[in-house]
N, C-alpha and C positions, 0 to 999 in steps of 0.2 A: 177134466184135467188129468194130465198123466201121472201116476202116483212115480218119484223120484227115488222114493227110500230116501233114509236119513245115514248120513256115513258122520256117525259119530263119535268125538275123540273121548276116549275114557276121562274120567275125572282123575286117576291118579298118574294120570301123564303131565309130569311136572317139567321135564326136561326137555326139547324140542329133538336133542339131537340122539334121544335114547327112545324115541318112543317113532320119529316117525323114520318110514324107507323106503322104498319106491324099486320095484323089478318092473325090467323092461323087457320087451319084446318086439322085434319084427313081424309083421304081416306075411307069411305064408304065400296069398294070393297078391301082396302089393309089397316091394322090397321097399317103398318111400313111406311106409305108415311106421309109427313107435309106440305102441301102445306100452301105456303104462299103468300098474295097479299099485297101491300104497298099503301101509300095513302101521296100524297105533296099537303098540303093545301087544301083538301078535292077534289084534284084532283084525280083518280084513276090511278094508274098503268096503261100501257098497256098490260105488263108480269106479270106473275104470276110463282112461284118457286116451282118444285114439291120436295124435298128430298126424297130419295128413300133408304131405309134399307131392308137386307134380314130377317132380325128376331130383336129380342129384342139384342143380342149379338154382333150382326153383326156391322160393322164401317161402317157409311156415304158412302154411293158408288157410287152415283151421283147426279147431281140436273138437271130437267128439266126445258127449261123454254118455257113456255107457251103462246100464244096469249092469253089473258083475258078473253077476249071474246066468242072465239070461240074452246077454251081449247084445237087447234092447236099446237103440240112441235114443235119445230123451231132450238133449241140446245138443242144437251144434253151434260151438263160439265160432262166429268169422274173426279172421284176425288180422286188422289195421297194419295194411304193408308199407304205411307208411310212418308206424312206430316202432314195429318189431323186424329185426333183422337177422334171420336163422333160417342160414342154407342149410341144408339136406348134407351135403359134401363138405362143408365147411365144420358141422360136426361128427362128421365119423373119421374111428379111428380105427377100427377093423369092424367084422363082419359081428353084427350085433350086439358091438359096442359104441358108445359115444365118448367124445373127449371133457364133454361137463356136464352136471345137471342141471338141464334147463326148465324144468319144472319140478312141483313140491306140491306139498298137503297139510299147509296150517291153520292156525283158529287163531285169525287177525283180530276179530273184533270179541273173542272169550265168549261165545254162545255153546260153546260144545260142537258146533257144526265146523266140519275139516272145508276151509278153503282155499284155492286154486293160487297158487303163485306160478309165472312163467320169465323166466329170463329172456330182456326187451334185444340183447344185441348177443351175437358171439362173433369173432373173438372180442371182449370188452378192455377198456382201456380200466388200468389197476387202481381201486380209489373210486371210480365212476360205475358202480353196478347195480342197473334198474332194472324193477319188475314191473309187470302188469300181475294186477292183484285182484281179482273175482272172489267176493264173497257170496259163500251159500243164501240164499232167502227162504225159508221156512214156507212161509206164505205163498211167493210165485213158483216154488219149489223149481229152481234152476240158479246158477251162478252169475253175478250183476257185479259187471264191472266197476271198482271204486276210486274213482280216478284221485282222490283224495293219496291214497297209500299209493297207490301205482307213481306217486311222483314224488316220492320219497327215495334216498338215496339207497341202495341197499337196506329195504325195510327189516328187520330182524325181530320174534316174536319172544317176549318172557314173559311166562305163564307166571311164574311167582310173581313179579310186580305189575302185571295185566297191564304192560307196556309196550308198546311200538317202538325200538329201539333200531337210530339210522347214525351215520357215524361217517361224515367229510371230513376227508384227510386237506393235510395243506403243506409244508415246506418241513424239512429238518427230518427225512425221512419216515412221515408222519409223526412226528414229537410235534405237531402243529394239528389242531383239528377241531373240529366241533360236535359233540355229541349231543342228540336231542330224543328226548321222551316224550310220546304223545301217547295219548288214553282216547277211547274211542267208546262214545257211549248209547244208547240203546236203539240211537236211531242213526248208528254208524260215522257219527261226525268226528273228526278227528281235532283233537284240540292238544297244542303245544303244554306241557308242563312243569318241563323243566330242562335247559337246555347249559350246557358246562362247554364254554371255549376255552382250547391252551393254547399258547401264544410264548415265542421265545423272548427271555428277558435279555441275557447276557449269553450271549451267544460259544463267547469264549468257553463260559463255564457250566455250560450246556442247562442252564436254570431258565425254569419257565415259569410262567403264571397264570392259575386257571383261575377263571370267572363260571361262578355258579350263579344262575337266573331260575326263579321257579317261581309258579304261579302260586301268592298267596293273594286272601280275598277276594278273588278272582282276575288279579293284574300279576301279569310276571313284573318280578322285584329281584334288583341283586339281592341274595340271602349271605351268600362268602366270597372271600378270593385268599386263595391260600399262593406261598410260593413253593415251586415245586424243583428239587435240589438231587443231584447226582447220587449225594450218600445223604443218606438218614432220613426222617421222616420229615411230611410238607411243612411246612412254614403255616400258621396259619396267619395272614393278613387283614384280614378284618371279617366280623360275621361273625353268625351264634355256631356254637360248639355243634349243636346234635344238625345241623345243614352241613357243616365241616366237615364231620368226622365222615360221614355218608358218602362225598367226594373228592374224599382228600386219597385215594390210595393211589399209588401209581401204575397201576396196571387198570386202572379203570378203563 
């Protein structure tokens, strides 16, 4: 078996948007590749990601991935063209640039090992933004598609509350939405726990009302519903205090 290396995220990377980053590069010999390497806490990568396109036209057709190092392929992901949808042309915006990023290097399931996120469409419709989500395997040492997370809406990673945090918008310029937490645990399963819908009351007077659901004893249970008001702090409506106070802010 081929040894992978481990591309490990530091333990004091708490914050996703401070620790990871991602420099890109064109290929030299092929103007349709994008290779990219990542950086945690000014630690380096051990992998490096090739994208590979046949022409300017052409959809996303695989990603290599790399030893860093020693520019070694190790996997190559084939990528399902009939879920992802990412021309070559359709993201450049000048020469060595692209217009989004469409790949990342997070720690979805909290092992310490950096996994693969790739963005499923561009351009995406606002509200509506999927990944395809590969996590590292120790053991098969290469990245395994989890279709579990990859169908989550804009999956988003906090390290402090070792949460999967995804966030549908709905009416009232999103003042309408549903927020859900899931925890993923050692054998990568994804389990809902706790999930806050707002919802407009009076429309006039721009007041709405969020429902908090969270798994106690292992059944999700309404625990609150607070009303939530223009000026001053929510309303609480019914529920215990310390589930309240957790979801009652409004910038949540």
């Amino acid at each position: 078996m081929k040894n992978l290396g481990r591309h490990i995220i530091p333990a004091a990377c708490t914050l996703v948007s401070a620790c990871t980053w991602s420099s890109l590069a064109h290929s030299q010999s092929n103007p349709y590749e994008m290779r990219y390497q990542f950086d945690h806490n000014g630690i380096p990568s051990i992998h490096a990601f090739v994208l590979k396109w046949t022409g300017a036209d052409s959809n996303l057709q695989s990603i290599e991935v790399q030893v860093n190092d020693t520019k070694e392929v190790i996997q190559t992901i084939a990528i399902p063209q009939d879920v992802v949808k990412l021309k070559h042309g359709d993201l450049q915006e000048k020469k060595d640039h692209i217009k989004e990023k469409i790949i990342d290097s997070l720690d979805f399931n909290f092992d310490k090992f950096a996994d693969l996120r790739l963005l499923r469409e561009y351009p995406y419709t606002v509200g509506k933004k999927y990944y395809m989500v590969w996590l590292f395997d120790e053991e098969k040492n290469e990245y395994v598609l989890h279709s579990g997370i990859s169908a989550l809406q804009n999956p988003q990673v906090n390290p402090k509350s070792r949460r999967i945090e995804t966030v549908s918008l709905g009416s009232i310029a999103g003042g309408e939405y549903t927020k859900q937490y899931y925890s993923v645990n050692l054998s990568n399963r994804l389990r809902l726990q706790t999930s806050v819908t707002q919802k407009i009351f009076d429309k006039p007077r721009l007041t709405f009302t969020r429902d908090i659901r969270a798994r106690v004893a292992g059944e999700m249970q309404r625990v609150c519903k607070v009303e939530i008001i223009p000026e001053g702090k929510p309303i609480k409506l019914w529920g215990k205090r310390w589930w309240c106070d957790q979801y009652s802010s409004k910038d949540l």
